[in-house]
N, C-alpha and C positions, 0 to 999 in steps of 0.2 A: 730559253736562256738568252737566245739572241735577243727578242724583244724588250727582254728586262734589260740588260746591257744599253738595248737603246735606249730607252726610259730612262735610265739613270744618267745617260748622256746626255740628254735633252734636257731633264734639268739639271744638270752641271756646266751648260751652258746659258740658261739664263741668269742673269744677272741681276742684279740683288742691289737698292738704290734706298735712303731713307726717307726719300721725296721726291717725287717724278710728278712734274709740271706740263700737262699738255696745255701750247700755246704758248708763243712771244710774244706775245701784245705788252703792253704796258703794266697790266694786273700782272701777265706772266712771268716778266721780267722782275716785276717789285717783288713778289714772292722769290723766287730763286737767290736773289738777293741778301733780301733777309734770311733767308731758310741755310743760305749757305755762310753768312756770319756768325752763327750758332753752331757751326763744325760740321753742319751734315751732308751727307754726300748726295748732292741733288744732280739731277739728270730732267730736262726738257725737252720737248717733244715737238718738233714746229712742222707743220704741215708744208707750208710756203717758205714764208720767211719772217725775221725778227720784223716786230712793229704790229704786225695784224693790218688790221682795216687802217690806224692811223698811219700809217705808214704809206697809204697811198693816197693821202691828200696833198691838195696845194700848199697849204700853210695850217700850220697850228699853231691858234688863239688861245688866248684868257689864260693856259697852265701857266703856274707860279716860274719866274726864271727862264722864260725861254729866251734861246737868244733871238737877236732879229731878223727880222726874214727869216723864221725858223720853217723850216718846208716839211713834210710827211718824212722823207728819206733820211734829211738831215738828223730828225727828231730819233728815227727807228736805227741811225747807225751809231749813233752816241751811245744806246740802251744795249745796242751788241755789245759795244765796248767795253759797256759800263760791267755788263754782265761776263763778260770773256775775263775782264781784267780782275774780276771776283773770284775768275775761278769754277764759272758754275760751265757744266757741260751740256752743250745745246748737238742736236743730232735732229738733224731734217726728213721726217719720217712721217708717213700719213695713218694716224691709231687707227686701225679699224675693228679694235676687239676691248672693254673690257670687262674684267671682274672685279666688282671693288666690293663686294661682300667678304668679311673675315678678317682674321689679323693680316693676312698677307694680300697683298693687291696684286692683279695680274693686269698689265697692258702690252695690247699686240700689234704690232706694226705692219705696214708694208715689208719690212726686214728681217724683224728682227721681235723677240718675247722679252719683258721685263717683268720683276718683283719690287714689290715696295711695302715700306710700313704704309704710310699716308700717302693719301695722291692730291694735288690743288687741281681744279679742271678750269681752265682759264681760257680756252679756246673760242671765247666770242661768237662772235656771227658773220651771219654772209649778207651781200646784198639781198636784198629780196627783188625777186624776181617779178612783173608785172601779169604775167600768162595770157600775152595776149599772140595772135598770130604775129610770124614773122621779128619775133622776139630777140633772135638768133642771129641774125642777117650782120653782114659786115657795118661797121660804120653805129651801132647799136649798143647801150651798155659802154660806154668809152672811157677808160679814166685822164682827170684832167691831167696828170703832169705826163701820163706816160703820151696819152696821142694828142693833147692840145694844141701843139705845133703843125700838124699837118692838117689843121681846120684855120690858118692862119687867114685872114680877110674874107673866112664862108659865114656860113648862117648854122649858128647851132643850137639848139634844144638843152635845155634844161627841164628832166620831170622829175616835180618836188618841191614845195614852198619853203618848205622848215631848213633851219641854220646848215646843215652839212650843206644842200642843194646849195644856196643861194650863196654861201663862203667860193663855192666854185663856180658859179657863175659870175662871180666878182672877179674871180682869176680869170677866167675864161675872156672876158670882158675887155681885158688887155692884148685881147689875141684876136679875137674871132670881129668879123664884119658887123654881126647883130647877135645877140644872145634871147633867147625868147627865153624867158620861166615858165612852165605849165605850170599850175598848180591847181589842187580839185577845192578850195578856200577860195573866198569869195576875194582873197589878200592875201597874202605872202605872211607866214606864220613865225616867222624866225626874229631874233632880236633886233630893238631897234637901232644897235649899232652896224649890222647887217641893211638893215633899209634904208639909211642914213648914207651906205656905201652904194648902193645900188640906183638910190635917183641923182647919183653924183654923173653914173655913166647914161649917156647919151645913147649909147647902143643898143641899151640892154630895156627890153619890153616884157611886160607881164600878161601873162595871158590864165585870166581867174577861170573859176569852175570849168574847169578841162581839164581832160586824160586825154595818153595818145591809148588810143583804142587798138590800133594794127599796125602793121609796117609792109607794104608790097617792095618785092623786087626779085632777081634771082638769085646771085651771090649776095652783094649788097643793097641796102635799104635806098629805094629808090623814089619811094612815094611813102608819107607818113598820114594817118588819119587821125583826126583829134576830133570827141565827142564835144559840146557842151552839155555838162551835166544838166543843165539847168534847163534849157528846150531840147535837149537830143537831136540838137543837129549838128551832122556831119560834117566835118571840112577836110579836104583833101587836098594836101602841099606837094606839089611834084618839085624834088629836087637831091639829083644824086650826089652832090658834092657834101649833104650837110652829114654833121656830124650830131647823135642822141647822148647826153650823157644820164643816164637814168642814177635817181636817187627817193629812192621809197622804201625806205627804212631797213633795220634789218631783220633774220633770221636766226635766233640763237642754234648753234651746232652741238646740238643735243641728240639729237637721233640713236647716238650709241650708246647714250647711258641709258639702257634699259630696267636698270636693278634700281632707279632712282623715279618717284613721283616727282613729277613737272608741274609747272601751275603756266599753263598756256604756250608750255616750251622751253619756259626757261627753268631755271633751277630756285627752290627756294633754301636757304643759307638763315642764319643769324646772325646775333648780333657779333661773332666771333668768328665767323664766316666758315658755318659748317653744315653740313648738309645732314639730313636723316641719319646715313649710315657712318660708323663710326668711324676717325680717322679720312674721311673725305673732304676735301675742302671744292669751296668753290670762288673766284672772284670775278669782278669785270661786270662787262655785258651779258656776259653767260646767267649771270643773275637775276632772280628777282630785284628789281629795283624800278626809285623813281626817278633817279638820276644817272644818265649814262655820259660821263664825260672824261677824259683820261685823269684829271684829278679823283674823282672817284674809285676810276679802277686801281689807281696806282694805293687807293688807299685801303683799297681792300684785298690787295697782292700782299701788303705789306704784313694785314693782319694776319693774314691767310699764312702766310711763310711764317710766321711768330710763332702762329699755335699753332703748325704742323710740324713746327721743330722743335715743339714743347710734348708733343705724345709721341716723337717715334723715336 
């Protein structure tokens, strides 16, 4: 009797949502949005915090309407607002469980258990990691606006040629003594209003067909090694002041949805943004696609929210 007693208590305490959104990125946010202009009672699931990845760059380009100097933070505090003032209920929890087979969906938190009719899975990616030794080490992995400042007149690394890398080496550029670009391109891959910004600055040097290979030190990164792909030879830069800011693409955060077929990690969706099983959505970078840029995601949050508050 007791057991049952608790049973029934257990689910009498989870809670019961018509749309439950993991992820505040931009896709995240447009879906909740929309999902909660149609009356439904939507509940968001943010690991971190609102914005996702864009949220932690220097500046955001090209989206329609931004204001000036629109910065990562800036971008990601307006989409809180935007969404808080909608009304939609955001709860900072890390999913580490779900079930999306059946009419009822089940997601499990750090915290706390939820139900839903329909789930949108907007939760993006992570950097991607390089695996090379001494990957870890202080002063490694840096992001630009949070530790920019205290590489103010050093020497710091850029690894990555394409538009994310070289938008923050352009910040950076404003900061730092020299900026070197790795990239494993024989030339820097990113737009040419990007390269246009980049032979403006005097600091900033490219350094083609190379990876950093390793990083020596004990706490912090003390000595950096960089291959050329191209004859395999090694160079070794001793210098503990500089600062790495790595950028090599990302990681779609898929790992938990096990009940769903991937196509290389990510999720495939239609043209309505829905995945295999029924009543799941998915938007963003989390997606199959060929374009990942927050115009894109915002515009697949927004379908994603339409037609998840048109089936539940």
């Amino acid at each position: 009797i007791n057991k049952a007693i608790f049973s029934y208590k257990q689910q009498e305490d989870i809670q019961m949502y018509d749309i439950i959104i993991i992820g505040a990125g931009p896709a995240g946010i447009s879906a909740a949005i929309y999902g909660k202009s149609r009356g439904k009672r939507i509940l968001m699931l943010e690991k971190n915090q609102v914005g996702g990845l864009i949220g932690t760059v220097s500046t955001v380009t090209h989206y329609t309407a931004i204001m000036k100097e629109e910065s990562g933070k800036t971008f990601a505090e307006r989409m809180k607002e935007q969404a808080l003032s909608a009304g939609v209920e955001i709860r900072y929890e890390n999913v580490t469980e779900t079930k999306l087979i059946g009419n009822i969906k089940k997601i499990v938190t750090d915290k706390e258990s939820y139900e839903c009719k329909t789930v949108i899975l907007a939760n993006g990616g992570s950097g991607r990691m390089l695996g090379i030794p001494g990957e870890r080490l202080k002063g490694i992995r840096l992001n630009a606006t949070k530790d920019g400042l205290d590489y103010k007149g050093k020497k710091i690394y850029i690894i990555g040629g394409a538009d994310g890398a070289v938008k923050e080496a352009v910040y950076l550029a404003g900061i730092a003594g020299k900026v070197t670009i790795v990239c494993v391109e024989d030339e820097l891959v990113c737009i040419q209003e990007f390269k246009d910004k980049v032979a403006a600055y005097h600091n900033i040097e490219i350094m083609p067909h190379s990876s950093l290979t390793a990083v020596y030190g004990n706490e912090r990164a003390e000595e950096l090694e960089f291959t050329d792909n191209k004859t395999g030879k090694k160079q070794i830069i001793k210098d503990a002041e500089c600062g790495v800011f790595v950028y090599a693409g990302i990681v779609p955060n898929t790992q938990i949805y096990t009940e769903l077929k991937l196509d290389n990690g990510y999720i495939p969706v239609d043209e309505l943004m829905q995945t295999e099983i029924p009543g799941v959505f998915a938007a963003g970078d989390i997606c199959v696609k060929k374009v990942r840029q927050v115009a894109t995601a915002v515009a697949d949050g927004a379908i994603a929210g339409i037609q998840a508050a048109a089936v539940c």
